[in-house]
PyMOL Python script that loads the backbone (N, CA, C, O; Angstrom):
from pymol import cmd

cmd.read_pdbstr("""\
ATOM      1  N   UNK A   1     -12.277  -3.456  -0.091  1.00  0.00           N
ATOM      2  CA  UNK A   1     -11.427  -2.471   0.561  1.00  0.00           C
ATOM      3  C   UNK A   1     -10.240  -2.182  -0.357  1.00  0.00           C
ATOM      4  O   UNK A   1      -9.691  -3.112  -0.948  1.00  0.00           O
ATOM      5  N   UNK A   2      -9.878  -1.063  -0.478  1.00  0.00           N
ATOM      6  CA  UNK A   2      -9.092  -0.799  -1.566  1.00  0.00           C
ATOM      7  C   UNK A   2      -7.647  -0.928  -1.045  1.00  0.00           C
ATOM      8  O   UNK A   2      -7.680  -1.283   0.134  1.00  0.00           O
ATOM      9  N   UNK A   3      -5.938  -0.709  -1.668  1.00  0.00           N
ATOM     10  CA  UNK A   3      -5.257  -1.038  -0.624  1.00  0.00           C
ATOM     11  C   UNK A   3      -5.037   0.639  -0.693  1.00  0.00           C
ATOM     12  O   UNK A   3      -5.366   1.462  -1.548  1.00  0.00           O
ATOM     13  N   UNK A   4      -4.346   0.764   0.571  1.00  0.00           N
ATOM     14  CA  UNK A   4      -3.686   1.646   0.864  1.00  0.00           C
ATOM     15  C   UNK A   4      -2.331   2.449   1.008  1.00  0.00           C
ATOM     16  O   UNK A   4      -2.022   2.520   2.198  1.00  0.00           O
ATOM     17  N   UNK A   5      -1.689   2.892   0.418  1.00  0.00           N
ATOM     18  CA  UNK A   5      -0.153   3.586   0.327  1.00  0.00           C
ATOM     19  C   UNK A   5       0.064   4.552   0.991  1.00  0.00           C
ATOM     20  O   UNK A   5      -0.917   5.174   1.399  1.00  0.00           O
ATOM     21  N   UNK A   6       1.243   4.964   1.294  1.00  0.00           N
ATOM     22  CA  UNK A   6       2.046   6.552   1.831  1.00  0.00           C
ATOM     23  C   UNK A   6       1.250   7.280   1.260  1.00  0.00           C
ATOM     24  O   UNK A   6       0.375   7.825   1.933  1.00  0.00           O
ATOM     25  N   UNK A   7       1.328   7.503  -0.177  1.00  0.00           N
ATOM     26  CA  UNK A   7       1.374   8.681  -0.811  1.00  0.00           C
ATOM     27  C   UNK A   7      -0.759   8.889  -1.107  1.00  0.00           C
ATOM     28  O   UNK A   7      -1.361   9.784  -1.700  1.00  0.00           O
ATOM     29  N   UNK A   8      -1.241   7.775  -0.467  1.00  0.00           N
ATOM     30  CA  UNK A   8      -2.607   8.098  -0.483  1.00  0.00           C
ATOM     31  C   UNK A   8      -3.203   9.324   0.826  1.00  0.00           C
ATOM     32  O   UNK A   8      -4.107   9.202   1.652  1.00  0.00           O
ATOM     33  N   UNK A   9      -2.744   9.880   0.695  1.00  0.00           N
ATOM     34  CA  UNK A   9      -2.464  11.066   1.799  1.00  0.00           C
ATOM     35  C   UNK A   9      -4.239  10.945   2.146  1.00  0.00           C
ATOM     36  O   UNK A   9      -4.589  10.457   3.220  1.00  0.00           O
ATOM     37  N   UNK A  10      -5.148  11.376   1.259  1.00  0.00           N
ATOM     38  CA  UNK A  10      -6.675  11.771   1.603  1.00  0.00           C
ATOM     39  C   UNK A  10      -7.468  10.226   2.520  1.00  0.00           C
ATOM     40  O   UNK A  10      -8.044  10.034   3.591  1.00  0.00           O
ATOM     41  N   UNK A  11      -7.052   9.410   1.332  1.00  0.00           N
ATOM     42  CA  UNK A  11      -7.535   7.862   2.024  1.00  0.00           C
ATOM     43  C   UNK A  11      -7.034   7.398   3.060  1.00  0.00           C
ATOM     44  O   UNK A  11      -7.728   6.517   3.569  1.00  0.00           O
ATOM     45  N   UNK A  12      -6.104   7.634   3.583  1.00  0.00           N
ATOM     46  CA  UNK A  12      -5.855   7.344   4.528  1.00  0.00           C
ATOM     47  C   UNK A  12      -6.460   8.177   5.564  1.00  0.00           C
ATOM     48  O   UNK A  12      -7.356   7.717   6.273  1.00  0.00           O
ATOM     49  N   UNK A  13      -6.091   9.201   5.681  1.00  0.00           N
ATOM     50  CA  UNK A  13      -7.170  10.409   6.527  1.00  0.00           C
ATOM     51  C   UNK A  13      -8.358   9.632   6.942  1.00  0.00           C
ATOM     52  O   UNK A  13      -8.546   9.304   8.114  1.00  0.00           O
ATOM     53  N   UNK A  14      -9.407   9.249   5.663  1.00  0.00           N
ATOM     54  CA  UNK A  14     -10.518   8.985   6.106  1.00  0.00           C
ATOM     55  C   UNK A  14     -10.994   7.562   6.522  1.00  0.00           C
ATOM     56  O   UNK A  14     -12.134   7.157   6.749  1.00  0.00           O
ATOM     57  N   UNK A  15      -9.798   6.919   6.556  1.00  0.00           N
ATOM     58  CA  UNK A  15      -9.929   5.672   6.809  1.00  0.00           C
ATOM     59  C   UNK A  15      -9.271   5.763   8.442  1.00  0.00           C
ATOM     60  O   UNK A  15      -9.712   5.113   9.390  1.00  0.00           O
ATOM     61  N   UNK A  16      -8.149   6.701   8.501  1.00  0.00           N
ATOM     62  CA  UNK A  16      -7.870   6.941   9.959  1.00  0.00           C
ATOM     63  C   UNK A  16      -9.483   7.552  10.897  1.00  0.00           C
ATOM     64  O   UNK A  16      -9.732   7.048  11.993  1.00  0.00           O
ATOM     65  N   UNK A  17     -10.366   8.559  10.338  1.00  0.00           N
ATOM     66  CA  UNK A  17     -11.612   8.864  10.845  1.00  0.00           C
ATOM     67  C   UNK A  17     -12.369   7.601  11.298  1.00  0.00           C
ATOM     68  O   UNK A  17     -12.682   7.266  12.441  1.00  0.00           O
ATOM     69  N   UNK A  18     -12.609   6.919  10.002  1.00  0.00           N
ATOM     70  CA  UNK A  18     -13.472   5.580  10.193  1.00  0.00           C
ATOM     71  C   UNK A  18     -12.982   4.776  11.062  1.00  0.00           C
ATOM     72  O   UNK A  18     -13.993   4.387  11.646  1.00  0.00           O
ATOM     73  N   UNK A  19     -11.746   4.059  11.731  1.00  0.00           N
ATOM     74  CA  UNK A  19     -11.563   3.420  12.300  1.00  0.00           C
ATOM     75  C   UNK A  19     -10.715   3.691  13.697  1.00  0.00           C
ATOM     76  O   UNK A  19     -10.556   2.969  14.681  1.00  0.00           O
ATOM     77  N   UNK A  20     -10.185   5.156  13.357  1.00  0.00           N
ATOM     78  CA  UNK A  20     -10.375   5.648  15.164  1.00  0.00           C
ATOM     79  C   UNK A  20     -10.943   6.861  15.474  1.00  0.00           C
ATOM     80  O   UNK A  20     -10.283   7.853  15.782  1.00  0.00           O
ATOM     81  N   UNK A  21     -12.011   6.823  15.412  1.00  0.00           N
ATOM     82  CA  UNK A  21     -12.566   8.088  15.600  1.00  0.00           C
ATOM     83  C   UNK A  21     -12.568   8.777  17.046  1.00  0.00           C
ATOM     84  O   UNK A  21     -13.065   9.862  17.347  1.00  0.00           O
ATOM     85  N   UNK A  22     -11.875   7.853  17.876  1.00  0.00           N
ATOM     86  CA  UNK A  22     -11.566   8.424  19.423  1.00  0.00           C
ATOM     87  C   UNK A  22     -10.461   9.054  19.487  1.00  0.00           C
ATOM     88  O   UNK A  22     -10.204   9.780  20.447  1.00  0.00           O
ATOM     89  N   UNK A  23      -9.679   8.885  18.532  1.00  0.00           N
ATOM     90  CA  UNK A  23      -8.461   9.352  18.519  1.00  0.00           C
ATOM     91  C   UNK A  23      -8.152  10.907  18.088  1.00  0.00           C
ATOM     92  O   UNK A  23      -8.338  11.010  16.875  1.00  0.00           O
ATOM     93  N   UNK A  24      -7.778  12.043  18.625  1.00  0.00           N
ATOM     94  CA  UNK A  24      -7.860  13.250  18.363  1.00  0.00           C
ATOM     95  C   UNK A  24      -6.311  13.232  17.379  1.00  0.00           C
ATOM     96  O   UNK A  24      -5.430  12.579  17.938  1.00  0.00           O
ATOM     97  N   UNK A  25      -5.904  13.848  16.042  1.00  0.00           N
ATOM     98  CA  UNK A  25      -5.125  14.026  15.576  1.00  0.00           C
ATOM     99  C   UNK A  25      -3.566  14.813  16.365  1.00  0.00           C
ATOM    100  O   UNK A  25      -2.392  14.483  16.533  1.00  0.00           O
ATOM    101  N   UNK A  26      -4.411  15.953  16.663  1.00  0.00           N
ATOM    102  CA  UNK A  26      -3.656  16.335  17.616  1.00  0.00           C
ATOM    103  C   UNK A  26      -2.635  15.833  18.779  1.00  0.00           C
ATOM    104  O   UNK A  26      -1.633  16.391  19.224  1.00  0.00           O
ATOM    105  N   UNK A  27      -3.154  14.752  19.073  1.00  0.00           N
ATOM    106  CA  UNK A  27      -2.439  13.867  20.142  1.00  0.00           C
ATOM    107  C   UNK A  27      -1.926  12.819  20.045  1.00  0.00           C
ATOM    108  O   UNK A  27      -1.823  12.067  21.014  1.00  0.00           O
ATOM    109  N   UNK A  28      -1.352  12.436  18.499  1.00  0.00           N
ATOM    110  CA  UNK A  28      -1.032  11.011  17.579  1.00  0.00           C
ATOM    111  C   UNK A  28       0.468  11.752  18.082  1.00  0.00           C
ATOM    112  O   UNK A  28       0.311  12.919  18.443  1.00  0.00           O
ATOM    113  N   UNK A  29       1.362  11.428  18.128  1.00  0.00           N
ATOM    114  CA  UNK A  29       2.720  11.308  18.008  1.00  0.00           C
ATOM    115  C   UNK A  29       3.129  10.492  16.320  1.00  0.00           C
ATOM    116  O   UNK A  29       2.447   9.611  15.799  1.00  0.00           O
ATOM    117  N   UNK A  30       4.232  11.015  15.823  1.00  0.00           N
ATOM    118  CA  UNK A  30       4.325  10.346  13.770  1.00  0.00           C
ATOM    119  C   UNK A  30       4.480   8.793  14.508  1.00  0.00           C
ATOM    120  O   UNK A  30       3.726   7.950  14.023  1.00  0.00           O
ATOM    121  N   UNK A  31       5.265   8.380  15.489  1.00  0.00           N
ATOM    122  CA  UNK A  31       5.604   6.982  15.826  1.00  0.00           C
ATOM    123  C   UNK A  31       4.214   5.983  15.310  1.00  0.00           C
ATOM    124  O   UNK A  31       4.077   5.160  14.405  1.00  0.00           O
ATOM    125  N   UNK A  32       2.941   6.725  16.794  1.00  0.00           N
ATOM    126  CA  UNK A  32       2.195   6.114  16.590  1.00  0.00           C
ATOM    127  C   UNK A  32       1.509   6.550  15.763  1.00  0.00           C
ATOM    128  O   UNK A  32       0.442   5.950  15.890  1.00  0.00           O
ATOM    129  N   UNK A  33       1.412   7.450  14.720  1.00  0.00           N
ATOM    130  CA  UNK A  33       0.666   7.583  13.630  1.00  0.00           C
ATOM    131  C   UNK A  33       0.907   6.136  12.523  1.00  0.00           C
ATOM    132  O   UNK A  33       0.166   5.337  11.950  1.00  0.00           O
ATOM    133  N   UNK A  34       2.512   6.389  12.644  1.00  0.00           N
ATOM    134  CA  UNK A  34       2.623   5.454  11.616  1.00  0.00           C
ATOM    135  C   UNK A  34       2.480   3.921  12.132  1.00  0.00           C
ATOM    136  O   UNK A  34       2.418   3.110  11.209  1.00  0.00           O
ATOM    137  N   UNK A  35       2.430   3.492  13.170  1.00  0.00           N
ATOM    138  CA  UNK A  35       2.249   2.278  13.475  1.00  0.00           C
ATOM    139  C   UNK A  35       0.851   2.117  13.097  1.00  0.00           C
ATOM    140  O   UNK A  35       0.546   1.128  12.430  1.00  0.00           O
ATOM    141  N   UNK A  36      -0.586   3.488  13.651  1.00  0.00           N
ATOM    142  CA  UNK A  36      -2.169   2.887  12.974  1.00  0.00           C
ATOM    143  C   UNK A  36      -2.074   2.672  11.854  1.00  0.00           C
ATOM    144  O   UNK A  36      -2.739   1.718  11.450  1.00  0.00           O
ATOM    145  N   UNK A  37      -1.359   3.314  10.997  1.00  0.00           N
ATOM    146  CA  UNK A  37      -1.592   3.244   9.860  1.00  0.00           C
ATOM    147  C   UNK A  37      -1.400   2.404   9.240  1.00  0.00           C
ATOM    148  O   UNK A  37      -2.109   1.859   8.395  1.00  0.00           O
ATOM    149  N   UNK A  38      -0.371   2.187   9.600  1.00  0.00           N
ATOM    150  CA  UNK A  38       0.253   0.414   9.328  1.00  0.00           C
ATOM    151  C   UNK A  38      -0.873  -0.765   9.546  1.00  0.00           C
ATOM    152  O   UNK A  38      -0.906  -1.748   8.806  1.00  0.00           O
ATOM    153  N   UNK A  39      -1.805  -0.567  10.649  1.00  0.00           N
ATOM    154  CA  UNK A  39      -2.723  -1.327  11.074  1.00  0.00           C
ATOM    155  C   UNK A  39      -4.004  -1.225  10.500  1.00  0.00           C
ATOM    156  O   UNK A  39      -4.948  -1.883  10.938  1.00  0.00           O
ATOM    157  N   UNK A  40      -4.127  -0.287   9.356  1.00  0.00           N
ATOM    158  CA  UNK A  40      -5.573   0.132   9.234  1.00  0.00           C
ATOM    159  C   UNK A  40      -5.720  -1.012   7.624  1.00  0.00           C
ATOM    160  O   UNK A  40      -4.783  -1.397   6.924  1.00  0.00           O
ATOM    161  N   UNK A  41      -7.449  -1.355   7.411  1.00  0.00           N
ATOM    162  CA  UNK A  41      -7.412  -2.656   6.762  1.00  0.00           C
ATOM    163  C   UNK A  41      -7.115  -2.155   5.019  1.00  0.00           C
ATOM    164  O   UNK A  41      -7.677  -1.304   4.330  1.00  0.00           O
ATOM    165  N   UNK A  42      -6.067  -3.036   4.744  1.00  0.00           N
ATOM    166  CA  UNK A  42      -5.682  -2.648   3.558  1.00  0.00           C
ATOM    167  C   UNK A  42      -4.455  -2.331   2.892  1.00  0.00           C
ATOM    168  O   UNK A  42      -3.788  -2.719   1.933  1.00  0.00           O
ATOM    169  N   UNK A  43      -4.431  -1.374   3.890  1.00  0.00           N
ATOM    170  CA  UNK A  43      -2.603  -1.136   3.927  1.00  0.00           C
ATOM    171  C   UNK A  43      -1.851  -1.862   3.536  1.00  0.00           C
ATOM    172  O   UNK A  43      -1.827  -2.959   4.092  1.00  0.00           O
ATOM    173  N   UNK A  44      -1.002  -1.635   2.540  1.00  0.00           N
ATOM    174  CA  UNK A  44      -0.105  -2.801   1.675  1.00  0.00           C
ATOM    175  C   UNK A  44       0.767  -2.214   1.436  1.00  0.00           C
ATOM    176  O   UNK A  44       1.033  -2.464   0.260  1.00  0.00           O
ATOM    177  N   UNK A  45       2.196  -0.783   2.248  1.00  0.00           N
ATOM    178  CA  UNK A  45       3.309  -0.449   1.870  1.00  0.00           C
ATOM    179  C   UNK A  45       4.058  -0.866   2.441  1.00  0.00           C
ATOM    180  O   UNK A  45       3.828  -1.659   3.354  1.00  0.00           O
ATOM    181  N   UNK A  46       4.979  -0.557   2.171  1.00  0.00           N
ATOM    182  CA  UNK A  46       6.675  -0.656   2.661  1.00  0.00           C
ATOM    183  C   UNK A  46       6.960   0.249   4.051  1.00  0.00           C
ATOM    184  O   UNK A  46       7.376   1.403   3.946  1.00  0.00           O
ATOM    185  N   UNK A  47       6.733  -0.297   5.212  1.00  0.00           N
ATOM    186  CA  UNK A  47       6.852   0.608   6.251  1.00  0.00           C
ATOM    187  C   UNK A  47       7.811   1.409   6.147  1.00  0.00           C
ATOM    188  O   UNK A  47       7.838   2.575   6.541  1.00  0.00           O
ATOM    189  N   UNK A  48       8.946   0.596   5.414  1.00  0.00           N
ATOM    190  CA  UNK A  48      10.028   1.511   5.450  1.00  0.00           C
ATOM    191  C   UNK A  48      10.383   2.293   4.274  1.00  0.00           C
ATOM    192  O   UNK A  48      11.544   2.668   4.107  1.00  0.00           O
ATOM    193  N   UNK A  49       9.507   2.545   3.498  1.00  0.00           N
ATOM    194  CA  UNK A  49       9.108   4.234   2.894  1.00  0.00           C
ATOM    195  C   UNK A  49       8.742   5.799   3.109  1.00  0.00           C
ATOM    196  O   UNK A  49       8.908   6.782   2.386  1.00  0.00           O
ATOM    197  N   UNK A  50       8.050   5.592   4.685  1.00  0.00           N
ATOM    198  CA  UNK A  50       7.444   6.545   5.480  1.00  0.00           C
ATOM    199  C   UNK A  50       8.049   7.349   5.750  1.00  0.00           C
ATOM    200  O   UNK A  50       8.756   7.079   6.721  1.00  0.00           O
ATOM    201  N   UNK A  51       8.235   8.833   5.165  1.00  0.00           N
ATOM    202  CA  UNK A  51       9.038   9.860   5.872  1.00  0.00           C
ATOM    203  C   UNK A  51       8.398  10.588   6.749  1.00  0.00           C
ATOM    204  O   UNK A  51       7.175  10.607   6.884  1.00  0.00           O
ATOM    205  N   UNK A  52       9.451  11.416   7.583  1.00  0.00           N
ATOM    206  CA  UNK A  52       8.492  12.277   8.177  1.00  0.00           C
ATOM    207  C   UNK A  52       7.213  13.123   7.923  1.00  0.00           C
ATOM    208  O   UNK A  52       6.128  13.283   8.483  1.00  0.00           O
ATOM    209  N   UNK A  53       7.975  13.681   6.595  1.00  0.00           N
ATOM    210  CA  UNK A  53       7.370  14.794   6.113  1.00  0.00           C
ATOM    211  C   UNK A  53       5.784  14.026   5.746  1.00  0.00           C
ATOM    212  O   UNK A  53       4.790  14.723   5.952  1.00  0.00           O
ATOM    213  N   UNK A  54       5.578  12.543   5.188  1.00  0.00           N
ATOM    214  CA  UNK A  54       4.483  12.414   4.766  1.00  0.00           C
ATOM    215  C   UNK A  54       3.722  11.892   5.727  1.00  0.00           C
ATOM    216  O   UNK A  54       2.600  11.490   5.416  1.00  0.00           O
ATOM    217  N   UNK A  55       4.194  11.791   7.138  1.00  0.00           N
ATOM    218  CA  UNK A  55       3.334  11.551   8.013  1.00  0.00           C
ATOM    219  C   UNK A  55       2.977  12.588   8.554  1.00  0.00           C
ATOM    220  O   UNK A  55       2.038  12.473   9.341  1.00  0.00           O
ATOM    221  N   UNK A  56       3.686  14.233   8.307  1.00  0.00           N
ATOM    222  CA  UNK A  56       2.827  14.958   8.939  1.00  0.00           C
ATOM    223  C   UNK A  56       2.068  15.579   7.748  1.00  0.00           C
ATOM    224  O   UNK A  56       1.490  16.611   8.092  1.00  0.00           O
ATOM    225  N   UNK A  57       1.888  15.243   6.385  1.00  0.00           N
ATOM    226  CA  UNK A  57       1.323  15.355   5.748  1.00  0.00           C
ATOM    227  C   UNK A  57      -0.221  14.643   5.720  1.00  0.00           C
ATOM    228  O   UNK A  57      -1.356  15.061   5.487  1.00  0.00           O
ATOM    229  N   UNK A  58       0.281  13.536   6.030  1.00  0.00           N
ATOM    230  CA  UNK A  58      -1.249  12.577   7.012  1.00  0.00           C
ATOM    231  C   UNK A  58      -2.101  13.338   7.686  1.00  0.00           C
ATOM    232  O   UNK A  58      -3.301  13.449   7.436  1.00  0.00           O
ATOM    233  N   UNK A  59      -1.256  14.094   8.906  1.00  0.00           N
ATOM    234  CA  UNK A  59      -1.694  14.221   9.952  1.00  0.00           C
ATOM    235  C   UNK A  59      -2.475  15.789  10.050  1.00  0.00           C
ATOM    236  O   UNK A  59      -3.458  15.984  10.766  1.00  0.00           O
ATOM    237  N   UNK A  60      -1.878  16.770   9.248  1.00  0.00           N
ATOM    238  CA  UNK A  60      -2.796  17.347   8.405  1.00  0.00           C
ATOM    239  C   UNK A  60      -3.939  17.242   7.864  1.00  0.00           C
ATOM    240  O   UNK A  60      -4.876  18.019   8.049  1.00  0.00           O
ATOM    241  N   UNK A  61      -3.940  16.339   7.208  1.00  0.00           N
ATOM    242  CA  UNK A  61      -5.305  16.292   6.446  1.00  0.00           C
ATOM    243  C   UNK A  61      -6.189  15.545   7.192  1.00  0.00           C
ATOM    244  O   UNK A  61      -7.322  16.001   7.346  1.00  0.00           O
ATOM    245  N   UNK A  62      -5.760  14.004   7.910  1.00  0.00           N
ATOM    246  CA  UNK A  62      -6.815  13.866   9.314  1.00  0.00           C
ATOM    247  C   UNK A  62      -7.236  14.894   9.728  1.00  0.00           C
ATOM    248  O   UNK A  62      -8.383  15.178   9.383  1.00  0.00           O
ATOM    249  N   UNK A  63      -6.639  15.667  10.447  1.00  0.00           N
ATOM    250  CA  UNK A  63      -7.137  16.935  11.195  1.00  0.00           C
ATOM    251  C   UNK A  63      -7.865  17.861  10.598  1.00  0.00           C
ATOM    252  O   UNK A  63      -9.037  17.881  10.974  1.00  0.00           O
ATOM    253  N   UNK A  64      -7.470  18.888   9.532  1.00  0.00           N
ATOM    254  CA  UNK A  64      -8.335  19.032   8.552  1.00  0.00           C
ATOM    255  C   UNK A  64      -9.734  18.672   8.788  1.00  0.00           C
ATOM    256  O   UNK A  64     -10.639  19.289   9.347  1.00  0.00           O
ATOM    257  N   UNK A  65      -9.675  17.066   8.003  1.00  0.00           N
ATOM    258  CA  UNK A  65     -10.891  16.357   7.931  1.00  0.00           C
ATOM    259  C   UNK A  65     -11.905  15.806   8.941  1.00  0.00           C
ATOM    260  O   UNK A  65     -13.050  15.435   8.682  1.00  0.00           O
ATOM    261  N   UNK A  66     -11.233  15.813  10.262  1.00  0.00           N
ATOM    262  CA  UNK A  66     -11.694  15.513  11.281  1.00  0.00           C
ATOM    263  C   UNK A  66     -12.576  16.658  12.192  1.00  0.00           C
ATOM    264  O   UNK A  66     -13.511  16.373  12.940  1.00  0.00           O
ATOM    265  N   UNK A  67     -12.085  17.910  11.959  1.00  0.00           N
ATOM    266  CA  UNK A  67     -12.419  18.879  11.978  1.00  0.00           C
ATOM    267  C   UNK A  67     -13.226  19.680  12.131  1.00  0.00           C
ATOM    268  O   UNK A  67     -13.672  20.399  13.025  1.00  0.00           O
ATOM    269  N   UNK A  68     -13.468  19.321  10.422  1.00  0.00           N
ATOM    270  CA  UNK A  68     -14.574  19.737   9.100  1.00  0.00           C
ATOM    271  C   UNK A  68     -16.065  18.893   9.554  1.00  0.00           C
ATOM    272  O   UNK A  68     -17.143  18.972   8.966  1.00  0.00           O
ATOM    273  N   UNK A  69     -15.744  18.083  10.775  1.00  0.00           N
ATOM    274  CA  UNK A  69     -17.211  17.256  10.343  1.00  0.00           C
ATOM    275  C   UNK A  69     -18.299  17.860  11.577  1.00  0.00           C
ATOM    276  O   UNK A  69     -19.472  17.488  11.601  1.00  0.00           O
TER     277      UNK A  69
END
""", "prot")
cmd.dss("prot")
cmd.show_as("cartoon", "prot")
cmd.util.cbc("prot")
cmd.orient("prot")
């Protein structure tokens, strides 16, 4: 499992797909975005790096990708 960062904007996306796929993007609040993310296997940042902007940059491309399938 590779680790995971903020700024892995795509990997994370698809690692958010793979491991909640019940979860509609749309209905994540950034709080709890950033708390899964925090939880998803691998993840090795600095929680307290997370800006807004790159969690709705996340949340974008989940959606996006979630989408698309």
């Amino acid at each position: 499992m590779p680790e995971l960062y903020w700024e892995a904007t795509y990997a994370i996306a698809v690692a958010l797909i793979q491991h909640f796929p019940d979860h509609n993007p749309e209905d994540v609040g950034l709080v709890e975005l950033a708390q899964i993310i925090q939880s998803l296997p691998g993840f090795s940042d600095d929680p307290g790096l997370v800006t807004k902007q790159i969690l709705l940059d996340i949340q974008t491309v989940w959606y996006e990708e979630a989408t698309s399938l």
